[in-house]
C-alpha distance (Angstrom), angle and dihedral (degrees) to the residues before:
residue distance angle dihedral
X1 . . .
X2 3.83 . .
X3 3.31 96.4 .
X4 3.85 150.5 61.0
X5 3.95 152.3 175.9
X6 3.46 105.5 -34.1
X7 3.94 89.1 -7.2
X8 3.19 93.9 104.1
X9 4.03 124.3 163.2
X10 3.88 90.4 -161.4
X11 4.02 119.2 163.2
X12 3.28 101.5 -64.6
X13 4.24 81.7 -145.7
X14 3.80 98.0 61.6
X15 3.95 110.7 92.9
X16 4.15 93.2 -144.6
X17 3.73 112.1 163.1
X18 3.93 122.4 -141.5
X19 3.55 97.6 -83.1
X20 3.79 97.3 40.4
X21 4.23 88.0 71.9
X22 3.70 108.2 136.5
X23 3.82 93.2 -157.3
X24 3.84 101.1 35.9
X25 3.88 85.8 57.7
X26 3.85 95.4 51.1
X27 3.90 96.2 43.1
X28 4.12 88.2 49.4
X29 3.87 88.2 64.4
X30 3.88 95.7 34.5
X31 3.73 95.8 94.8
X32 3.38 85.0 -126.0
X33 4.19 101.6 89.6
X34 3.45 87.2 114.3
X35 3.84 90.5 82.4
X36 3.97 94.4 27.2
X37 3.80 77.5 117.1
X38 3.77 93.5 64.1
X39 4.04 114.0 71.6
X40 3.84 119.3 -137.6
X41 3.83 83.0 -114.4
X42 3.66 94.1 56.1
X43 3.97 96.3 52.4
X44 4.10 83.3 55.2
X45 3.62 97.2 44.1
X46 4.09 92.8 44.9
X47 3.72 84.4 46.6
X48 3.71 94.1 63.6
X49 3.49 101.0 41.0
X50 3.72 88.0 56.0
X51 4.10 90.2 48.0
X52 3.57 83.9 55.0
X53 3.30 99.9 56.6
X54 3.98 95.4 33.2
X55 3.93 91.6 71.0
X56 4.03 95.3 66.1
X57 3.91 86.4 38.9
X58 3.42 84.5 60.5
X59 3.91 103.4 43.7
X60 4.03 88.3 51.4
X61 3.90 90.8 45.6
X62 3.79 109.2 116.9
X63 3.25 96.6 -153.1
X64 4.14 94.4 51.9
X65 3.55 88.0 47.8
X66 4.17 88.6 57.1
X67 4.04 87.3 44.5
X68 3.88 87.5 52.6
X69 3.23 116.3 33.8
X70 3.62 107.6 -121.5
X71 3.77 123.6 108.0
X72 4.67 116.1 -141.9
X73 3.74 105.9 168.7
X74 3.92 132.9 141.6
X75 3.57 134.9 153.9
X76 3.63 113.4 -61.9
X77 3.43 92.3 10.9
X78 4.30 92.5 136.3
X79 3.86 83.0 51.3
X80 4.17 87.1 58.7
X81 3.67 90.3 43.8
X82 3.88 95.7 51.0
X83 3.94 92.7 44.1
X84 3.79 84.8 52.0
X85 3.99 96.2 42.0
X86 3.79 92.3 50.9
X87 3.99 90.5 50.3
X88 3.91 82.5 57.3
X89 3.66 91.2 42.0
X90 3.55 103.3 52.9
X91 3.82 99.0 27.4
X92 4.02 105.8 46.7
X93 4.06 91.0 27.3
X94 3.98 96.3 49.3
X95 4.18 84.5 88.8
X96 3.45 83.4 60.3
X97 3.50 99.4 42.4
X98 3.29 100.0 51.8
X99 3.79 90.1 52.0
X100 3.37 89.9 50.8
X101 4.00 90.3 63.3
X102 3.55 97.1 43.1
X103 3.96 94.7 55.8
X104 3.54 99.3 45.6
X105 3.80 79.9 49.8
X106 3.49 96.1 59.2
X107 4.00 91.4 33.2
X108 3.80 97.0 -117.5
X109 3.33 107.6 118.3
X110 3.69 117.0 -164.4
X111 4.09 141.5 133.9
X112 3.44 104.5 -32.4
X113 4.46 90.8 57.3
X114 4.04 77.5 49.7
X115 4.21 90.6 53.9
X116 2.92 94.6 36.9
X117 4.28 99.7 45.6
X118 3.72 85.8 44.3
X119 4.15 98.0 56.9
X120 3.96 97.4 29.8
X121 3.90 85.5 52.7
X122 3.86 91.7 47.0
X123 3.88 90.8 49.4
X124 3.58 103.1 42.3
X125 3.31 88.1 58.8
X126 3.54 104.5 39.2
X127 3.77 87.9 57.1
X128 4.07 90.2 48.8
X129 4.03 78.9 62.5
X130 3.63 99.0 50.2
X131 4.10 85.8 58.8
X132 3.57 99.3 44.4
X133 3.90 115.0 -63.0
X134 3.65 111.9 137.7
X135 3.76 115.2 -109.5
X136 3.61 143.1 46.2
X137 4.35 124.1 -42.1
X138 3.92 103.1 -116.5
X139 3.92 92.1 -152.4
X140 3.74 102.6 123.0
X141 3.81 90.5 51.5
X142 4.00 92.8 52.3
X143 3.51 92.0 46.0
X144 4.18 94.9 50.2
X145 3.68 80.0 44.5
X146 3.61 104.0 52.7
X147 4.24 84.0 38.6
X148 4.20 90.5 59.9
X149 3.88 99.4 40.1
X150 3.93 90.4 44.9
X151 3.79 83.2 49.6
X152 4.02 97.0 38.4
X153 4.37 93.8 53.5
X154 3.89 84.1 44.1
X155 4.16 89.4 48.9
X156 4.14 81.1 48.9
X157 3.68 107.3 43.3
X158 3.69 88.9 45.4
X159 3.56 89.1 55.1
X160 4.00 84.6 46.8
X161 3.71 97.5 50.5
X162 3.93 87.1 49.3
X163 4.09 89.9 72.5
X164 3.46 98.8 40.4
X165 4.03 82.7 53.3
X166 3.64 85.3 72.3
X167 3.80 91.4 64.8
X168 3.74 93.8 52.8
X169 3.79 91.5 50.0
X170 3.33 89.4 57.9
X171 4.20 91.3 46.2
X172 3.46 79.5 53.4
X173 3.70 97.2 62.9
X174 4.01 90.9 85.0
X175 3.26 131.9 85.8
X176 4.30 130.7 -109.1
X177 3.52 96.6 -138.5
X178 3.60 140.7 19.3
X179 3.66 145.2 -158.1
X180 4.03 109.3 -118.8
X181 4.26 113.8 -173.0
X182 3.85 100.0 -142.3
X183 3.39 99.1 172.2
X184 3.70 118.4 -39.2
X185 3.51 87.8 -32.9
X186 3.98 119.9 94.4
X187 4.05 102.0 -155.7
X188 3.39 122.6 -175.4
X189 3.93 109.6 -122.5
X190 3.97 132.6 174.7
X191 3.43 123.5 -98.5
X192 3.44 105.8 -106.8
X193 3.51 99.0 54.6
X194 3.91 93.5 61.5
X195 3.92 105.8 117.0
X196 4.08 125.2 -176.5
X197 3.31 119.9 -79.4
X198 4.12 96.8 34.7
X199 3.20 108.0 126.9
X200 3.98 120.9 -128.8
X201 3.50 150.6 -140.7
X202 3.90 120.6 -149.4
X203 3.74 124.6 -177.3
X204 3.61 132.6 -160.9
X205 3.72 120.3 -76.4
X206 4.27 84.8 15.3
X207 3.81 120.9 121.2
X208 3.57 118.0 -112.8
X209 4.06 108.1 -115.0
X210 3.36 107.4 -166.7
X211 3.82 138.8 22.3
X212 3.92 112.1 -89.4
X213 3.47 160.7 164.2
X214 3.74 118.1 -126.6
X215 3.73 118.5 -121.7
X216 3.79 105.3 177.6
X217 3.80 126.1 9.0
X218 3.97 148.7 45.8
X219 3.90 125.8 -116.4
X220 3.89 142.8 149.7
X221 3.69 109.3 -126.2
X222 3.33 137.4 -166.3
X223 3.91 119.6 -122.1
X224 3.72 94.4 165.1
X225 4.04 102.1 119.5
X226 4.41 85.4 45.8
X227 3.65 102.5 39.9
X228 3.88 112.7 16.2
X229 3.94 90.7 -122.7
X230 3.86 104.2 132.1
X231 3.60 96.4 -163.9
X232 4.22 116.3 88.5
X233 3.96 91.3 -118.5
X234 4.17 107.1 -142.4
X235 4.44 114.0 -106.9
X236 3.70 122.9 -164.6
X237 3.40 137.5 151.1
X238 3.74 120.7 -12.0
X239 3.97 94.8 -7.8
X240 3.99 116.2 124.9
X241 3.71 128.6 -108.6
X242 3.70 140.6 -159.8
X243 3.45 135.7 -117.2
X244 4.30 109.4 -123.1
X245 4.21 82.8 28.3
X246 3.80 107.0 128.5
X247 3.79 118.4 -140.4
X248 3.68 122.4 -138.8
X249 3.02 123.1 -170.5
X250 4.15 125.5 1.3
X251 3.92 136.0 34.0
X252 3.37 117.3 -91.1
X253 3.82 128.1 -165.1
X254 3.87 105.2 -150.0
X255 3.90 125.6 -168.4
X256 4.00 103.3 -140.4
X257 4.06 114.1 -130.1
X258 3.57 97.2 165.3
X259 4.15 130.1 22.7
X260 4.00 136.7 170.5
X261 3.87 112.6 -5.4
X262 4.60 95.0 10.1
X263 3.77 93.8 61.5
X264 3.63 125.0 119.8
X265 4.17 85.9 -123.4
X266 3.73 89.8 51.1
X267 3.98 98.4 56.7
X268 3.79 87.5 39.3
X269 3.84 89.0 61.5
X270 4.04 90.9 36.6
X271 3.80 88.8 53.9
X272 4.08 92.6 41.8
X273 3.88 82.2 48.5
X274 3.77 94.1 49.2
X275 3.80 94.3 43.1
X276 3.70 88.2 54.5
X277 3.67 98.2 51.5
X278 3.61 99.2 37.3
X279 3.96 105.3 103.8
X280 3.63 111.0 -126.5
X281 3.58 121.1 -156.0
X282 3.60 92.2 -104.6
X283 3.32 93.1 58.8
X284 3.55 91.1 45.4
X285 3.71 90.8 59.4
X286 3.79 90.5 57.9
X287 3.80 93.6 53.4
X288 3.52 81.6 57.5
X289 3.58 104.6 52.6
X290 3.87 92.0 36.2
X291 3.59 88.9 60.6
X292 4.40 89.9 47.6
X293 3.41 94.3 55.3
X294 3.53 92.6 44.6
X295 4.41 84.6 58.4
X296 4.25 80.0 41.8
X297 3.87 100.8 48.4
X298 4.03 87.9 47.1
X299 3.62 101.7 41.9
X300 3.78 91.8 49.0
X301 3.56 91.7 43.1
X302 4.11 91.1 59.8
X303 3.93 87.6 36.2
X304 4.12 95.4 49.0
X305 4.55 84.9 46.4
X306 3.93 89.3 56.9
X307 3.63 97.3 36.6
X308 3.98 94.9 60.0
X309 4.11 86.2 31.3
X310 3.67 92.6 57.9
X311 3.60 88.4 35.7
X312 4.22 95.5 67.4
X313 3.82 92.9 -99.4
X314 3.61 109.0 135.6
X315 3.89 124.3 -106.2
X316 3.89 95.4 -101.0
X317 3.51 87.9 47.5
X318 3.38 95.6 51.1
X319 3.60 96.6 50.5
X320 3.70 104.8 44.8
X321 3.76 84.0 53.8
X322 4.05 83.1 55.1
X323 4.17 94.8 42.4
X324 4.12 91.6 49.6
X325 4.25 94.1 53.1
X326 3.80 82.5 46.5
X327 3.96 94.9 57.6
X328 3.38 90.8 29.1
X329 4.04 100.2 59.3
X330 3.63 89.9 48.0
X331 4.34 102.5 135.0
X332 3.65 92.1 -145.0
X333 3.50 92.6 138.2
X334 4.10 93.5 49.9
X335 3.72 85.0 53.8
X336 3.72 86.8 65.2
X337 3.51 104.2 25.7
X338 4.11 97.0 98.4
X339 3.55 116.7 6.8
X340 3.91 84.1 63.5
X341 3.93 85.8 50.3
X342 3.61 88.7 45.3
X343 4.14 102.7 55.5
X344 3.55 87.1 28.9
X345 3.57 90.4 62.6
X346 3.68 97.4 26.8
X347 4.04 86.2 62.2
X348 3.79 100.6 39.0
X349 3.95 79.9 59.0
X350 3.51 96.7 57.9
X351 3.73 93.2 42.1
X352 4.12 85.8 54.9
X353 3.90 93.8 50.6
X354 4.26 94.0 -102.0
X355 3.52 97.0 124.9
X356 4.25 104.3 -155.8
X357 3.61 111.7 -146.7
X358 3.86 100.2 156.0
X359 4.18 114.0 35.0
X360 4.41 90.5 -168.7
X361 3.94 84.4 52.9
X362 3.93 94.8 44.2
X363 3.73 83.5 53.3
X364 3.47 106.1 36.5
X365 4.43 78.5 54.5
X366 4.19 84.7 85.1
X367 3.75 88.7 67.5
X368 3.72 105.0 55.4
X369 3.67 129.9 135.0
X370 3.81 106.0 177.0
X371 3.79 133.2 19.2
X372 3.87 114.9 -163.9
X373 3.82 109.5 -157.0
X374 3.43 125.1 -158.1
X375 3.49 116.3 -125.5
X376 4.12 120.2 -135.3
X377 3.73 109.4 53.7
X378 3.60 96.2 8.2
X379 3.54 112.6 57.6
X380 3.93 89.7 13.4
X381 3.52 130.1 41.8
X382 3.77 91.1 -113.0
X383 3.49 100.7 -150.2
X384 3.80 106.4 125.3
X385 3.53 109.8 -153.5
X386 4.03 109.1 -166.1
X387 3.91 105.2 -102.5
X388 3.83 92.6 173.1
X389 3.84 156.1 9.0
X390 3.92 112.1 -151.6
X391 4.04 112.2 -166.1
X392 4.09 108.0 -140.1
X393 3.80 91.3 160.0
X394 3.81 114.6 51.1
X395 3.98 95.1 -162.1
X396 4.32 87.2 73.1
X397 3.83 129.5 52.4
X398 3.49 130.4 -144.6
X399 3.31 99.5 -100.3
X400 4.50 88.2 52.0
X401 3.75 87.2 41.8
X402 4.43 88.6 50.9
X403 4.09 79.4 45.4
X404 3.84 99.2 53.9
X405 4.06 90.7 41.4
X406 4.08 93.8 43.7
X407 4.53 84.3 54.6
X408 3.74 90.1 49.6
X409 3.69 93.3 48.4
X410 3.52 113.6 38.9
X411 3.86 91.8 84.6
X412 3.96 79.6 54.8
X413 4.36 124.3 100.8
X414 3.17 91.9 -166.2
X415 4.02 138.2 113.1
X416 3.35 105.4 -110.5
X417 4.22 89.7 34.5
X418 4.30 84.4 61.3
X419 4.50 89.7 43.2
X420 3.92 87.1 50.0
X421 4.51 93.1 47.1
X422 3.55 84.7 38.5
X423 3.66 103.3 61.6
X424 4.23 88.5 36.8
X425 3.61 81.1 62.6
X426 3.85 95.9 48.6
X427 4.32 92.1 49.7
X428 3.91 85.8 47.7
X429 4.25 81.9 -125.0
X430 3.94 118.0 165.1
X431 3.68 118.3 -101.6
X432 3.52 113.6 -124.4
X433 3.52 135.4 -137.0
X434 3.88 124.5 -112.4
X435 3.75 138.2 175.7
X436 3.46 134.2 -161.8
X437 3.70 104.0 28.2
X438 3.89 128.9 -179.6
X439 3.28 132.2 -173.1
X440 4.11 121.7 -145.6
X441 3.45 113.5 -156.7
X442 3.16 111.9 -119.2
X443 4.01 90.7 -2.9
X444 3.32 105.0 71.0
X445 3.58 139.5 -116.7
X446 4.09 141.1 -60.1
X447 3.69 139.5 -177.5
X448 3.69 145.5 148.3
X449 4.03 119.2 -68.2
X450 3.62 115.1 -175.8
X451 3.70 93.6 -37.5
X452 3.63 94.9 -39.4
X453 3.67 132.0 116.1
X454 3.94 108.9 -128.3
X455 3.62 128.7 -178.6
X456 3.37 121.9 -171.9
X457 3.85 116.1 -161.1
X458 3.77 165.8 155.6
X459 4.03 123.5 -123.5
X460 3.88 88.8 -89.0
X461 3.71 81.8 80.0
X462 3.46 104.5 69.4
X463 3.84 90.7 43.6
X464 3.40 90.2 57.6
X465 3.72 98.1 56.0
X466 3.66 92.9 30.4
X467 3.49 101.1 -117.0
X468 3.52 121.2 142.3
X469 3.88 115.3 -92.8
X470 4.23 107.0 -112.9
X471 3.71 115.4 -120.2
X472 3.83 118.0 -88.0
X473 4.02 108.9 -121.0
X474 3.93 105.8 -116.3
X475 3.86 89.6 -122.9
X476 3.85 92.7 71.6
X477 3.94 116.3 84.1
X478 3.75 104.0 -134.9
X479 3.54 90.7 -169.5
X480 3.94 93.7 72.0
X481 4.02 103.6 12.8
X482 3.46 127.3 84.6
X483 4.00 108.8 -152.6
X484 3.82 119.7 -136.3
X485 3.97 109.9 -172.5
X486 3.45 117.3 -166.2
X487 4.01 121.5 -146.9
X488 3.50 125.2 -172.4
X489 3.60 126.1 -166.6
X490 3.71 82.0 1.2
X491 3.66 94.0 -66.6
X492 3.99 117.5 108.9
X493 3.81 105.3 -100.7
X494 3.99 91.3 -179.8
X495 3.95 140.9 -68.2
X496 3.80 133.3 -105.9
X497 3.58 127.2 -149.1
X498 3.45 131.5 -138.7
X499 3.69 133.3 -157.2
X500 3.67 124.0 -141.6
X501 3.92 116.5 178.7
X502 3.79 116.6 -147.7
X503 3.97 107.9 -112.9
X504 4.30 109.8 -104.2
X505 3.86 91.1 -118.1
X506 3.31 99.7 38.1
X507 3.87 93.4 95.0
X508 4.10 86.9 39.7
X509 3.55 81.9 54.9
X510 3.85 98.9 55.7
X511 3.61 92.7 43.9
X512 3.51 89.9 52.7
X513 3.78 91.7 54.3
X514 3.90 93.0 46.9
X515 3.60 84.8 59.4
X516 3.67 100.5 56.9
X517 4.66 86.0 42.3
X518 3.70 95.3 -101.9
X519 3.62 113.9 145.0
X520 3.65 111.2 -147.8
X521 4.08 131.0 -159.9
X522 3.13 134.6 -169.6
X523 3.93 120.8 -133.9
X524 4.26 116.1 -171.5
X525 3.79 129.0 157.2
X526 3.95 84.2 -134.5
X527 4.21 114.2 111.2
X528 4.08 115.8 -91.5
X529 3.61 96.5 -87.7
X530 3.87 101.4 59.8
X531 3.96 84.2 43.7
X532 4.10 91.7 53.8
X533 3.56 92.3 39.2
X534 3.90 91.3 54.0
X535 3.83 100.8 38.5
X536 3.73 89.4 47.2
X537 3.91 96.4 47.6
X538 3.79 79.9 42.9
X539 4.08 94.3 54.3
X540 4.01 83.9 -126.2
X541 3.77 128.2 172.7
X542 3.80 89.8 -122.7
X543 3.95 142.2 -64.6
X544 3.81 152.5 -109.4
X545 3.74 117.4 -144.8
X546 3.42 135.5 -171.4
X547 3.65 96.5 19.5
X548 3.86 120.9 158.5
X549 3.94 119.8 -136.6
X550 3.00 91.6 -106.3
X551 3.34 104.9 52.3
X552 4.00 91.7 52.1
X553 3.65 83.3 86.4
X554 3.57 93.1 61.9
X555 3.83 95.8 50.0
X556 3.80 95.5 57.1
X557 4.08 88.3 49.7
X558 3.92 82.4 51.5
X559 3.79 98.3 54.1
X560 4.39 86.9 34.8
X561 4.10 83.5 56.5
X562 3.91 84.8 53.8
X563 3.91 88.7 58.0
X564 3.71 96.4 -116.4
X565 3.90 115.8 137.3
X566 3.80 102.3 -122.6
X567 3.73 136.5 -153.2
X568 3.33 122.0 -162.0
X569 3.80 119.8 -148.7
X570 3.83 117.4 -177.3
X571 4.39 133.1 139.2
X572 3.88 85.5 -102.0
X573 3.99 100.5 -115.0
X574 3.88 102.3 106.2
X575 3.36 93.9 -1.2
X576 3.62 94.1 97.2
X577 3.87 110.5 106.6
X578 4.06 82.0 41.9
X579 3.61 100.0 51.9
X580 3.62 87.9 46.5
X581 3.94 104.2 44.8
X582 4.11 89.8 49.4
X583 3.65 131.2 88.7
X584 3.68 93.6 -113.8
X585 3.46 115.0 11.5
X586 4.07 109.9 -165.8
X587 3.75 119.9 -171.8
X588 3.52 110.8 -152.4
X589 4.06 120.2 -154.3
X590 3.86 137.8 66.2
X591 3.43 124.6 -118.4
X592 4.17 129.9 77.1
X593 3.35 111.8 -82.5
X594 4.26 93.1 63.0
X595 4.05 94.7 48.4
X596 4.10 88.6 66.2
X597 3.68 86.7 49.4
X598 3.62 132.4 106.5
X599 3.58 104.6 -91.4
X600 3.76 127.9 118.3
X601 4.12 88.6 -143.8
X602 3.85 134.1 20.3
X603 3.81 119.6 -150.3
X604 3.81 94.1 -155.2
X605 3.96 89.8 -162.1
X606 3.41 110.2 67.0
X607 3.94 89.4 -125.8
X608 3.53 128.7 138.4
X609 3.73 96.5 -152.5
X610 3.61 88.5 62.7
X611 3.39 92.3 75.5
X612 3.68 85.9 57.0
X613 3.41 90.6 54.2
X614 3.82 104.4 47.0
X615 3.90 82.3 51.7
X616 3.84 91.9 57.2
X617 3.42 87.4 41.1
X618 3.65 97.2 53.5
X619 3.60 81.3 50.5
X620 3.89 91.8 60.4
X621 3.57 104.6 49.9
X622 3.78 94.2 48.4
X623 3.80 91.7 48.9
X624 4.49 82.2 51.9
X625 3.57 85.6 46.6
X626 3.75 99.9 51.7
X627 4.19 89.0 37.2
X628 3.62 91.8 56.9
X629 4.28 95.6 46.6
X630 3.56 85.1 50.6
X631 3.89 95.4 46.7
X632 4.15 96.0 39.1
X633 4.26 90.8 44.8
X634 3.97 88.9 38.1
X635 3.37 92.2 59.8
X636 3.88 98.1 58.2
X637 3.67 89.1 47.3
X638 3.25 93.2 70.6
X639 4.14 101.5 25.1
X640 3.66 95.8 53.2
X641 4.19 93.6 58.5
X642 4.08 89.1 47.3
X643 3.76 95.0 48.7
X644 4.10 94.3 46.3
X645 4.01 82.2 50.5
X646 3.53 108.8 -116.5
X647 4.05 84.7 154.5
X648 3.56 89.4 52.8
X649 2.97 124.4 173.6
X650 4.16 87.8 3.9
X651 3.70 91.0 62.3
X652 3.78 130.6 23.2
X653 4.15 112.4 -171.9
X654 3.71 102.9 -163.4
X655 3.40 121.6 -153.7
X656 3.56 103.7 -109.2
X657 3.96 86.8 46.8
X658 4.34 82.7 60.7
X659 3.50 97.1 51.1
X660 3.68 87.0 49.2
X661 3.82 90.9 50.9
X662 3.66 86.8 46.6
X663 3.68 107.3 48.7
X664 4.68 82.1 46.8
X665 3.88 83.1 62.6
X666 4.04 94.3 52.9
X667 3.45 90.4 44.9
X668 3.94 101.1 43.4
X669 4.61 84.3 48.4
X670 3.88 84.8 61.3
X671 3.21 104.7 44.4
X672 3.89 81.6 45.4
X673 3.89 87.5 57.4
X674 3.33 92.3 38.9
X675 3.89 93.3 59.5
X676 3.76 85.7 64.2
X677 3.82 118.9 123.5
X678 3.84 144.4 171.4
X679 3.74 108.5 -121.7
């Protein structure tokens, strides 16, 4: 663990300004700011100092002679043990000091007023023994004490650092320098002063450092660490590309559209960043009892030194008795307990292509009773390849009737708009020109072709204008196809279809879902009989058809008004309002455009079993959450009684025995959060 708060070895390469620091955001939120001033190294290095000096504390320890048999005294021999003691004291427990000040400063007292309570009490009054008090010194117990908890926060922040890590790796994904065409000339220029628009050279085996189009060039390259999808996927001309992608295998000349703080890799780090330092409830609820037992540990502390006072115990008595509930109670492990669950999972998400942008909504995903999926792109593949050309009007051909839709459409981003240019493309046809285009969402689209009006559109159309829907030709499988019809001059000119295969885990998916009692529904702008054909094939609990983007919205608030808990999944375009108004709203999709969206989490591969998996997942990390409350709060339940001496004179628990027991409990919640995994 080289490195700490602040301390930071990041790529030197990435331009990242103050507020953009992966780690200094997570530590801020790890309830542990109050020693954000201490590096992981520090902890370690204090810690073996203090060991050092522990073993002769020990030796010249009365009472550890007694225990052992063995007898080391000489003159002034307290005087070298209290010398020694207050090196301990002041050098390994100035961490805690420290944090001591700052949280009574800011009035939230927590673990470090516990530490540091717990050790001052032990010294002050070991040193009141040394010159005179009655009893015995307590130095070998503050030492061992001040030894485990230096040892137990280094244990934790090392275990801390290890998911912010996961962040940096993924800094680390871009390149130092890069090769900028200005000109003729290819210069090679640092990272940070790439702007948009420069245009770039990538070679094989190089990382891609910006997001792109490609102007010249062919390559496969590998999206893996971005998008989950193992496979290089191939580029060539005019496709986009990724900054953090690696390129295998041929040179590619990419035009920049978005460098440094706008890339893809960028908000995928500012959203892992964000996710990790919202507070979720959960963690929330473990400020909360953190700060109780602090009030618990200290009030039973004072009431445990005047009970055995009162009682005829002696003073020394009395006070160790006080000093080892004091150590004991210390809530390390609750300090722990979820923000480790929380960036460990946050990170592992990222890593798996489920992109976290809202933690309450990731958690709030274990609750669900319905998801509504949105049909084209989500639950399909929605990439409408032309199946047919049907000729309603005799005076056009197919090719003239592929002509007048391909001029309405090309202003268009959707599906159907990319099938229609697509196929132009493959018959070598002219584009046309057209003017005043307009898109209807959810319609379609219509312009002006050569002085005729041409719409180009779905059955929603015809609904709209009241005009009765044309018969479907029996040829065309409405199950599968989505039907285009083309009208010119208002007249029906002919229809197109589209196919749109169902995705292969899309019915693994639903099956999945039944499993865990979610209903699921599927919602699609297509007519009834594509929608039944689907959610049947699909083994769905039912389906809304013909629904209008904007009208999405309005069937989530129906099925929230039912009480269900809804998740909304949809390929982010016009499913805005939806993704929004829903419980969970999941955009599904890789690419730029969908990550600034609306939705609470991105599924980066367009997979419907991921939505399975972030469910089960979900799951997971609030059972780890709840496991480690109960474990951390357990343990004080039963500590606290033992080190106030209920079991005396049965059962002593020393001090050094409670910070023992204490640091265990940190350790065993991180390994706990640690064991966490994504299915």
């Amino acid at each position: 663990m080289e490195n700490h708060h602040g301390h930071h070895h990041m790529p030197k390469e990435v331009p990242m300004p103050e507020d953009h620091h992966p780690t200094k955001q997570m530590d801020e939120h790890q309830g542990h700011d109050k020693h954000a001033g201490h590096h992981t190294e520090d902890f370690l290095k204090r810690f073996w100092i203090c060991m050092v000096l522990t073993i002769p504390v020990l030796l010249l320890s009365h009472m550890i002679q007694q225990m052992a048999g063995f007898d080391l005294t000489f003159a002034g021999d307290k005087y070298v043990l209290l010398i020694l003691s207050s090196i301990i004291y002041f050098y390994g427990g100035w961490p805690f000091l420290t944090g001591f000040v700052s949280e009574i400063r800011s009035k939230n007292l927590g673990m470090m007023t516990l530490v540091a309570v717990a050790i001052t009490t032990a010294y002050v009054y070991s040193v009141a023994v040394v010159f005179g008090l009655e009893g015995m010194d307590f130095f070998w117990e503050l030492a061992t004490l001040i030894d485990i908890m230096l040892v137990g926060h280094w244990l934790e922040m090392k275990s801390q650092m290890a998911a912010s890590r996961a962040l940096e790796s993924l800094v680390a994904l871009l390149p130092a320098v890069v090769h900028v065409q200005r000109g003729n000339q290819i210069t090679d220029t640092p990272l940070k002063e790439l702007r948009s628009g420069d245009v770039l050279l990538v070679k094989p085996g190089e990382k891609i450092p910006a997001d792109g189009m490609i102007l010249e060039g062919s390559s496969y390259v590998n999206e893996s660490m971005l998008t989950g999808e193992s496979v290089p996927v191939q580029k060539k001309k005019d496709d986009k590309v990724i900054a953090g992608a690696i390129n295998s295998d041929g040179v590619l000349k990419i035009h920049v559209t978005s460098a440094g703080n706008d890339t893809y890799l960028q908000k995928v780090i500012d959203m892992v960043k964000t996710a990790q330092s919202a507070k979720s409830n959960t963690q929330n609820l473990a400020d909360n009892v953190a700060k109780w037992l602090t009030l618990v540990s200290i009030s039973v502390g004072v009431v445990t030194f005047i009970v055995w006072f009162s009682s005829g115990q002696s003073l020394s008595f009395a006070l160790e008795r006080m000093v080892t509930v004091m150590v004991t109670s210390c809530p390390h492990a609750l300090g722990v307990a979820i923000p480790l669950v929380i960036a460990i999972s946050t990170t592992l998400s990222a890593t798996h292509g489920l992109l976290i942008r809202n933690r309450t909504a990731f958690e709030n995903a274990r609750n669900l009773t319905t998801i509504i999926f949105d049909k084209t792109g989500t639950l399909t593949t929605g990439s409408h390849e032309i199946q047919q050309i049907i000729i309603e009007d005799k005076q056009f051909s197919a090719d003239q009737i592929l002509q007048y839709a391909a001029a309405v459409q090309q202003n268009s981003e959707h599906h159907i708009a990319h099938g229609v240019i697509r196929k132009l493309k493959e018959k070598k046809l002219e584009l046309w020109a057209s003017a005043d285009f307009n898109y209807m969402p959810g319609i379609g689209v219509r312009g002006t072709v050569d002085g005729k009006k041409v719409v180009a559109a779905g059955p929603n159309y015809f609904k709209q204008e009241n005009i009765p829907l044309p018969a479907i030709p029996a040829q065309v499988d409405q199950a599968t196809d989505t039907v285009n019809f083309i009208l010119i001059d208002g007249k029906l000119a002919g229809m197109i279809t589209f196919a749109d295969s169902i995705r292969e885990n899309a019915s693994e998916a639903i099956a999945a879902l039944k499993k865990m009692n979610i209903k699921t529904f599927l919602l699609t702008g297509d007519n009834e009989r594509i929608a039944e054909a689907v959610s049947k094939k699909l083994n769905m609990d039912g389906y809304l058809a013909n629904v209008l983007p904007h009208q999405k919205q309005d069937k989530v608030k129906e099925f929230q008004s039912k009480g269900e808990i809804v998740a909304m999944t949809g390929d982010g375009v016009n499913d805005a309002p939806a993704l929004a108004q829903a419980d969970v709203g999941i955009a599904i999709g890789s690419g730029t455009d969908v990550a600034a969206e609306t939705a609470d989490i991105i599924l980066v591969n367009s997979d419907p079993m991921d939505v399975v998996q972030m469910i089960t997942f979900g799951r997971a990390t609030y059972r780890k959450m709840v496991q480690n409350l109960v474990w951390a709060v357990g343990y004080n339940v039963i500590a606290i009684p033992l080190a106030a001496g209920v079991l005396y004179p049965g059962f002593m628990l020393s001090p050094a025995m409670g910070a023992v027991l204490m640091s265990a409990s940190t350790v065993v919640v991180a390994v706990n959060a640690k064991l966490l995994r994504v299915k």
